[in-house]
LUMPA-742525 format. One record per residue: residue in three letters; x, y, z of N, C-alpha, C, CB in turn. Coordinates in pm, whole numbers, plus 50000, padded with zeros to 5 digits. Atoms other than C-alpha are relative to their C-alpha. Glycine has a CB too. Layout:
BEGIN
AlaXYZXYZXYZXYZ...
# end
This chain:
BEGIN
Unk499994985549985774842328051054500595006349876500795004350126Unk499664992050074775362349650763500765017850056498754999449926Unk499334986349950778112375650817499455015749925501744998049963Unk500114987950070777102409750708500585010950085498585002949962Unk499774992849928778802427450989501795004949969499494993550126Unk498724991850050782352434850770499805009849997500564998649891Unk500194984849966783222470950815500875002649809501185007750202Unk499184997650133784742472850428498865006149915500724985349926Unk501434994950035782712498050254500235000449842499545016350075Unk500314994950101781782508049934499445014049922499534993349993Unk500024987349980781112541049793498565003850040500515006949885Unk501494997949941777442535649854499494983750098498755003349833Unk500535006649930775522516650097499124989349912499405008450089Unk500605011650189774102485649843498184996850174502174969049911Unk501195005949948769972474549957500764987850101498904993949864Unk499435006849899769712458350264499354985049921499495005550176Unk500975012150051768202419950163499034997150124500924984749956Unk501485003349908764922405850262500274996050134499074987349941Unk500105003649894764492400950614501105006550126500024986849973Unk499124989949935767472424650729499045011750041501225005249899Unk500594985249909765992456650924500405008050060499354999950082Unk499454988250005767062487950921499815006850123499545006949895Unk500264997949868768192500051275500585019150027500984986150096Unk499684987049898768152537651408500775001350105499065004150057Unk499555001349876770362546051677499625002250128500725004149998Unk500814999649850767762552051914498724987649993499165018450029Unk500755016250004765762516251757500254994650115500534988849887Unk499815011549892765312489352014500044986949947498914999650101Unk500005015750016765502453651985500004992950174501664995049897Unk499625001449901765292426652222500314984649945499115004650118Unk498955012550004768062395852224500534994650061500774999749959Unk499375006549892769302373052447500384982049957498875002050137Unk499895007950009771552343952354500864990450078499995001549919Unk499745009949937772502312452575499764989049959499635000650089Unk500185012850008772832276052641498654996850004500664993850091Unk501685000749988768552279852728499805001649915499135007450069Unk500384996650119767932290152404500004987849920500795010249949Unk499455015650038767022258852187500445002549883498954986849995Unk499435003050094768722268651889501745005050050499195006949873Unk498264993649982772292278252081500724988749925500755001250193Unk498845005150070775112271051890499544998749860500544986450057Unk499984997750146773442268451539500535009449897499065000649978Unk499564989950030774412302051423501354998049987499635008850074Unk498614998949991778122289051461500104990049906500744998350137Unk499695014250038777652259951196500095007649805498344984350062Unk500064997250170778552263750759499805019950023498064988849896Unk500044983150042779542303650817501015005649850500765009450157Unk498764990850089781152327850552500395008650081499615008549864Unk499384993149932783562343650769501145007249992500054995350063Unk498904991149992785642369550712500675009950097499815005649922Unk499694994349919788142380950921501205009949995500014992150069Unk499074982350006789652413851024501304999550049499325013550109Unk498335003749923793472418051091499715001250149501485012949958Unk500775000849866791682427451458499924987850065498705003849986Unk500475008549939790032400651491501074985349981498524999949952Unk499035009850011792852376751344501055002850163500905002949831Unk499335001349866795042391551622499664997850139500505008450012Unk500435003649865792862390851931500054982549989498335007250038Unk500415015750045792162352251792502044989450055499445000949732Unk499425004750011795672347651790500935003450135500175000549884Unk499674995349855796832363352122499354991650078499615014150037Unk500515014349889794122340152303500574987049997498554995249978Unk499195018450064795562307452102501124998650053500484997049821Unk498825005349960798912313552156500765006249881500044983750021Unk499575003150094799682316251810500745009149949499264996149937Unk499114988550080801752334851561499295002249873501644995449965Unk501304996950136799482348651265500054991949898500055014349918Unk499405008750113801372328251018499434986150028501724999649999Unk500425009549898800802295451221498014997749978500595008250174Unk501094999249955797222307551276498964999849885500005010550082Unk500724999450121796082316650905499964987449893500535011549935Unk500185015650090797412281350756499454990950074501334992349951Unk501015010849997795672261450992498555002450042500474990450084Unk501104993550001792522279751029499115007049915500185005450057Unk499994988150128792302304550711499954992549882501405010449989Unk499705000150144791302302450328500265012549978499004994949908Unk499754984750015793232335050248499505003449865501595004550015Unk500424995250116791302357049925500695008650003498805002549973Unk499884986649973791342388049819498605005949938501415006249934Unk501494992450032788932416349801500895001049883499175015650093Unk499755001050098788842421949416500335011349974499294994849940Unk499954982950034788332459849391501675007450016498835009250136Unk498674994649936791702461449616500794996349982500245000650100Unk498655009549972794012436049606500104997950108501285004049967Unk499525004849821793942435050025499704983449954498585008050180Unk500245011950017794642400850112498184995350151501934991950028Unk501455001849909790952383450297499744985550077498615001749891Unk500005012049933791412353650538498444996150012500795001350141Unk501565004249991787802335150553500444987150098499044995549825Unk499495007749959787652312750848499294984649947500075004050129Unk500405010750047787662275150746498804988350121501494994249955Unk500605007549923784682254250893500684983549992498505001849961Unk499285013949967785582220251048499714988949885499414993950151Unk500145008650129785022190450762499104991450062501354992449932Unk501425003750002782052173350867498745003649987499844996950062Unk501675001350052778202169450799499665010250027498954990250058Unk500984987049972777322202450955500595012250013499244999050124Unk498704990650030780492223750890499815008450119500035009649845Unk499994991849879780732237951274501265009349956500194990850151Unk498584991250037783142262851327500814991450086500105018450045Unk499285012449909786322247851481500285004250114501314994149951Unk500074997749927785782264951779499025000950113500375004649968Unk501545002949952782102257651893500374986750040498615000949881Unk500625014649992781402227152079498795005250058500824987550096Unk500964998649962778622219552290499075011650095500154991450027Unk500554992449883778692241152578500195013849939500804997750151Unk499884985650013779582271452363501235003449909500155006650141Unk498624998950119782682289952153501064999850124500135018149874Unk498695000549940786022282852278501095008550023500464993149954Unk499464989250015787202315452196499075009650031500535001049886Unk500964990150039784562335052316500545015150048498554995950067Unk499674988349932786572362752524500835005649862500914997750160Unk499554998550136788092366352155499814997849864500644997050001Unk501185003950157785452359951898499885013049934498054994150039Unk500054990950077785472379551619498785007750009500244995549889Unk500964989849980783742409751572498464997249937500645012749938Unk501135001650115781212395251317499154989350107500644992149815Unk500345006749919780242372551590499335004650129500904994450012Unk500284988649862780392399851857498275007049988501415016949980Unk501494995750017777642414051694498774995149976499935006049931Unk501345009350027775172389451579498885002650125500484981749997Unk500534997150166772842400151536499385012649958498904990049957Unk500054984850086773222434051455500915001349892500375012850090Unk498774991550112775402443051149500405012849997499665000449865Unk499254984750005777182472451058500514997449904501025006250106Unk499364996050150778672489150749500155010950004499324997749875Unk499304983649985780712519550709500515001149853501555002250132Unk499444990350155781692539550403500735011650094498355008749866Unk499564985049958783932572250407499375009849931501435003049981Unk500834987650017781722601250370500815011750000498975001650107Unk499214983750020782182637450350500385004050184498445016049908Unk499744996149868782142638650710500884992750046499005000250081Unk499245009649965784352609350788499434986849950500195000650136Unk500155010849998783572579750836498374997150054501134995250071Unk501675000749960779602568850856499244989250001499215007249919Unk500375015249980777952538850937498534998050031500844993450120Unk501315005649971774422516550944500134989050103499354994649872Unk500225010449927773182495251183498614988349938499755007150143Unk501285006350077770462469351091500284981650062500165003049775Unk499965012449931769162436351228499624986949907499035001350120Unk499835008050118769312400951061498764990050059501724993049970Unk501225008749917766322382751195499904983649880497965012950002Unk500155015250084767142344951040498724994350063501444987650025Unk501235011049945764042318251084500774989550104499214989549851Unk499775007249847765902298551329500615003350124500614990549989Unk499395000249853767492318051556498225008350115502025014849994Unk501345001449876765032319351902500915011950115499704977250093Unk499544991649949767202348552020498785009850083500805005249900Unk500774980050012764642376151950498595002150128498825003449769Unk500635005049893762532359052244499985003950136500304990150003Unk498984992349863764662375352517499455010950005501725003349986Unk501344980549938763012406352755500895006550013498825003350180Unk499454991950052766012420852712499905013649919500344994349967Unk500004988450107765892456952518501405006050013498785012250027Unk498724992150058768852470252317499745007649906501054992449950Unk499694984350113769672503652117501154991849934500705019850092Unk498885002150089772512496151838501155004450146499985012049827Unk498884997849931774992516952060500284992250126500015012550025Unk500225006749850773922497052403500994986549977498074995250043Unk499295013050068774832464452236501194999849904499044993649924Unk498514996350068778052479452056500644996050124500395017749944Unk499444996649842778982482852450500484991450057499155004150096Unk500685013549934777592455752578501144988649939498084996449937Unk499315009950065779832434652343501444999349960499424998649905Unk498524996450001783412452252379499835001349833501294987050075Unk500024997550080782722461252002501085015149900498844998350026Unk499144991150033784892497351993501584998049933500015005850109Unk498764998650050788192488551959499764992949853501174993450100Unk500675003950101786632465651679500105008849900498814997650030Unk500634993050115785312491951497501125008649976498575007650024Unk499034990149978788032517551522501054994149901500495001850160Unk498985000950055790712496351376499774993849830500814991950098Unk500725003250141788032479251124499915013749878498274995150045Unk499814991150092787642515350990501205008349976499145006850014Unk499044999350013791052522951006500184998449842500524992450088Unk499965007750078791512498150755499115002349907499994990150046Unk500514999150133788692505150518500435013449980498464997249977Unk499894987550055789942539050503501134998949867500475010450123Unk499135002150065792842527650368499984992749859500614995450077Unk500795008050130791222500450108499015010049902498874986950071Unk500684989650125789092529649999500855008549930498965010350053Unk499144994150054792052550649911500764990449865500855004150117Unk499335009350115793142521649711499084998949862500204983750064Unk500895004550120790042514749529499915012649965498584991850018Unk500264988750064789792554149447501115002249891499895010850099Unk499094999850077793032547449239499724992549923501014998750038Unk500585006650134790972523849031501164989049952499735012849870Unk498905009550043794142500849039500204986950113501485009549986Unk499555007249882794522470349314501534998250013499354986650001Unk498735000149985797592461549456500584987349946500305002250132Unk499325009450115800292440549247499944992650166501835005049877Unk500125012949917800812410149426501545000250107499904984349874Unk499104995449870804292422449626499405007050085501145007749976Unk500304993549923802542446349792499104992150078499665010549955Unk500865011549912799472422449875500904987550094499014990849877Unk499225007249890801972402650021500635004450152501044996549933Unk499084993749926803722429450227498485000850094501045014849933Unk501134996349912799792439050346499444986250082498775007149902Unk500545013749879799142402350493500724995650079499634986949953Unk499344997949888802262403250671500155011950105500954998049962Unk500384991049922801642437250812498955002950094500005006249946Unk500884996249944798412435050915499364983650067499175009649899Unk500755016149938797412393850986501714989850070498944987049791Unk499175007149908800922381051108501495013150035500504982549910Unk499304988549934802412407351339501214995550019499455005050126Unk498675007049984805142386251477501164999849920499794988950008Unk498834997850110806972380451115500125016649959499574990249848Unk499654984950057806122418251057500965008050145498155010449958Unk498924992549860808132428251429501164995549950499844994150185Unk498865009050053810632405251261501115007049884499214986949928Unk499924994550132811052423050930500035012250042498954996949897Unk499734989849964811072456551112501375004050111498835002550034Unk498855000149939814002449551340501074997949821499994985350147Unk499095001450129815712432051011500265007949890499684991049942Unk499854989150080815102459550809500345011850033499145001749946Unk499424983949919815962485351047498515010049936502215008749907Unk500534988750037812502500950924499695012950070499144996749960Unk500044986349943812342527351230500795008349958500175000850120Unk499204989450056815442542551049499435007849904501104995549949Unk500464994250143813312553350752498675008650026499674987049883Unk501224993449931810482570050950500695012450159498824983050067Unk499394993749840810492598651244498604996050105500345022649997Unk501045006249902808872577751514499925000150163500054986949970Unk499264996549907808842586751878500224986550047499485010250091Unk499035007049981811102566252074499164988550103501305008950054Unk500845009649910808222552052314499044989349916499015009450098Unk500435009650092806172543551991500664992149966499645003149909Unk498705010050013808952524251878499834986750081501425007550059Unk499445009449887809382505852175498284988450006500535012450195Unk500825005449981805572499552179499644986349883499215010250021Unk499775001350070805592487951876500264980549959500765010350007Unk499295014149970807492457551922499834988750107501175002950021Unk501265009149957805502444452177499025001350055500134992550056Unk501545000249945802242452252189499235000249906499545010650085Unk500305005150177800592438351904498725010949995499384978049959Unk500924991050019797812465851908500775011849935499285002950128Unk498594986750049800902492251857500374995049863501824999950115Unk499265007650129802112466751584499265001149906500334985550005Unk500924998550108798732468951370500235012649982498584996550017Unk500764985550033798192503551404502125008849923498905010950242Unk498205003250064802452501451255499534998149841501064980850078Unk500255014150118801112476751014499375014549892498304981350063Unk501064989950071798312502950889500865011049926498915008050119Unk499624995450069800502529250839501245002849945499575004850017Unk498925006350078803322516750702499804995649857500404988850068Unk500165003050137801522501050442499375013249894499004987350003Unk500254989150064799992533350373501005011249922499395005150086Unk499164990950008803202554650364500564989849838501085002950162Unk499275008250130804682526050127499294997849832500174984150059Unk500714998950107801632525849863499605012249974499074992550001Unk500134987850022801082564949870501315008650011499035003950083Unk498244989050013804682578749972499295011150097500685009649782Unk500164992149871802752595850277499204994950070499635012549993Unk500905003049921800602590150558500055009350120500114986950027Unk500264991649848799222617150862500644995150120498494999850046Unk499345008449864800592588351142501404998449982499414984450024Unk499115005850022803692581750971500885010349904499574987449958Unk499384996450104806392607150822501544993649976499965014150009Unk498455005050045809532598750610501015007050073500375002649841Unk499064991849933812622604850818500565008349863501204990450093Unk499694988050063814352632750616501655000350012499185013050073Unk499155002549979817992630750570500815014450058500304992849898
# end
């Protein structure tokens, strides 16, 4: 499966490639994938997978895990170039047909927590920030082996956004490129402290709840007293922390987040 369903934009929408197809939001399709299907599970074998602090945390809330934990034995961490963000890619297993390490036979092992790029297959998506906000394509990836497209099924883009618990997904995915676009509009990426501070803020929540008690950082912000509290454990509260924290700290402001005031 080829991922094309990262929400990290660019200032323009780049050509779709051959065999991608450009979806309307009132397009149809029809898809249906299962164990009946005789190519199930191929799509899960030698991926490029990049994953979203989102999808790192739902991943790591099902496991058990602690992000830290979760990104060294799972994760080759990059970075996007334009930005400096740091870019976990997940590592396929080390044999002949590079599965993912969460596929076996009967299916993914994580599926109530499979990443979003997964969620969607096989629709993509791509968002830029526009003049209006935030604006996005849909478009379908029709590979030669998947036996999906076989299914009497009919889906619209939005049906199958739905259909696939995809919202909160997207919401925190463009969160996040809003923020990476603000970076790349400064034509500068981030030095390598800060890229550090952004992969503990946003891919291992736990050491960043850690580092916010130890630092006393609610003293340095006016935060209400329930956010706060949420904050600290409810790792959805903790990203959307993560986000603009790192924002306030690489701009010296942010709309979610003001400097307490002495």
């Amino acid at each position: 499966m080829s991922d094309q369903s990262t929400p990290f934009a660019a200032d323009q929408f780049p050509p779709l490639p051959d065999g991608f197809e450009e979806m309307e939001p009132d397009s149809t399709f029809r898809f249906a994938c299962h164990p009946g299907v005789p190519c199930f599970n191929r799509c899960c074998h030698d991926l490029v997978l990049p994953l979203t602090p989102y999808d790192v945390m739902k991943l790591c809330r099902y496991l058990g895990m602690d992000g830290e934990s979760f990104l060294e034995r799972y994760t080759t961490v990059r970075t996007f170039p334009e930005t400096g963000f740091p870019l976990p890619f997940l590592n396929m297993d080390d044999v002949e047909t590079l599965p993912c390490p969460f596929v076996g036979p009967e299916g993914c092992s994580v599926y109530a927590a499979r990443p979003a790029a997964c969620r969607s297959y096989p629709l993509g998506r791509g968002s830029r920030l526009g003049r209006q906000g935030v604006e996005e394509r849909h478009f379908l990836m029709r590979e030669p082996h998947c036996r999906g497209f076989s299914g009497t099924q009919e889906w619209t883009p939005l049906r199958w956004r739905e259909d696939q618990g995809l919202q909160p997904y997207n919401a925190f995915n463009d969160r996040y490129m809003r923020l990476m676009c603000m970076v790349s509009a400064t034509g500068k990426p981030l030095e390598p402290q800060l890229a550090t501070l952004a992969l503990l803020c946003l891919y291992q929540l736990d050491a960043f709840r850690a580092l916010i008690e130890e630092k006393k950082l609610f003293a340095h912000v006016d935060i209400p007293a329930q956010r706060a509290e949420d904050v600290l454990f409810d790792d959805e509260a903790t990203l959307r922390f993560g986000l603009d924290w790192l924002e306030l700290v690489i701009f010296g402001q942010c709309p979610g987040l003001n400097r307490r005031t002495a």
